[in-house]
C-alpha positions in Angstrom: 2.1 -6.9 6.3 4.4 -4.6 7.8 3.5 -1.5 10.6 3.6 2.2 8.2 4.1 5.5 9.7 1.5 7.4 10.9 0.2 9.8 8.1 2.9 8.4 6.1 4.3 5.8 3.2 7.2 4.7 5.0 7.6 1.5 6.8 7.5 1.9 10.9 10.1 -0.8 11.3 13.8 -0.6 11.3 14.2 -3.4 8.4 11.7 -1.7 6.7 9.7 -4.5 4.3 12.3 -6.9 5.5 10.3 -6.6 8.7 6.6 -8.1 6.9 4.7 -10.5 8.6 2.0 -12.7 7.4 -0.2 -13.0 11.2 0.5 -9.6 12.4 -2.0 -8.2 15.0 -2.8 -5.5 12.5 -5.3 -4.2 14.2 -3.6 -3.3 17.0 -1.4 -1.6 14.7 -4.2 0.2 13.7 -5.6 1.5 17.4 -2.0 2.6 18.0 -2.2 5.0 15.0 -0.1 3.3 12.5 -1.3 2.1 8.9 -0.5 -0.9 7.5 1.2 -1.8 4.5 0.8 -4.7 2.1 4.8 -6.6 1.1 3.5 -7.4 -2.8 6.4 -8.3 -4.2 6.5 -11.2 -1.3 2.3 -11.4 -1.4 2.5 -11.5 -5.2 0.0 -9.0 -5.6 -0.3 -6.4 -8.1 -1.8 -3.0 -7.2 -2.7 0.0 -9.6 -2.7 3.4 -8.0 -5.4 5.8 -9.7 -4.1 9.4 -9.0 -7.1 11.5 -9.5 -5.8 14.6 -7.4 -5.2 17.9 -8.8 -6.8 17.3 -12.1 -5.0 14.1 -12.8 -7.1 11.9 -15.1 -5.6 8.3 -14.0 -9.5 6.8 -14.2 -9.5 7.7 -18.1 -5.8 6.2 -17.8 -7.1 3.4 -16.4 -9.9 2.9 -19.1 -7.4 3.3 -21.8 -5.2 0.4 -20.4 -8.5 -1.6 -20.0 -8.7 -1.2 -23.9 -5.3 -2.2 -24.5 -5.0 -5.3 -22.6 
């Protein structure tokens, strides 16, 4: 996990990702006003963003992928 900016996408660190940690006190991170981002490429996790603002259809996107694969 690594501390995100407030209201923000960008890493609160000065290493940015380089910074994750797998036991971080995340909730603290939390209280203090910061979010908290996920490392994937070093969690090997996948994640699929569904943009659905301004009219965006990304949940049909989604079902059409669904089909695919």
């Amino acid at each position: 996990m690594v501390k995100i900016k407030p209201n923000d996408k960008k890493p609160a660190t000065r290493h940015g990702l380089n910074d994750a940690v797998k036991n971080a006190d995340y909730q603290s991170w939390i209280r203090q006003g910061f979010n908290v981002g996920i490392a994937m490429r070093q969690s090997n996790l996948i994640a699929i963003d569904v943009d659905i603002a301004k009219g965006k259809q990304g949940f049909k996107d989604l079902a059409e992928l669904k089909a695919i694969y």
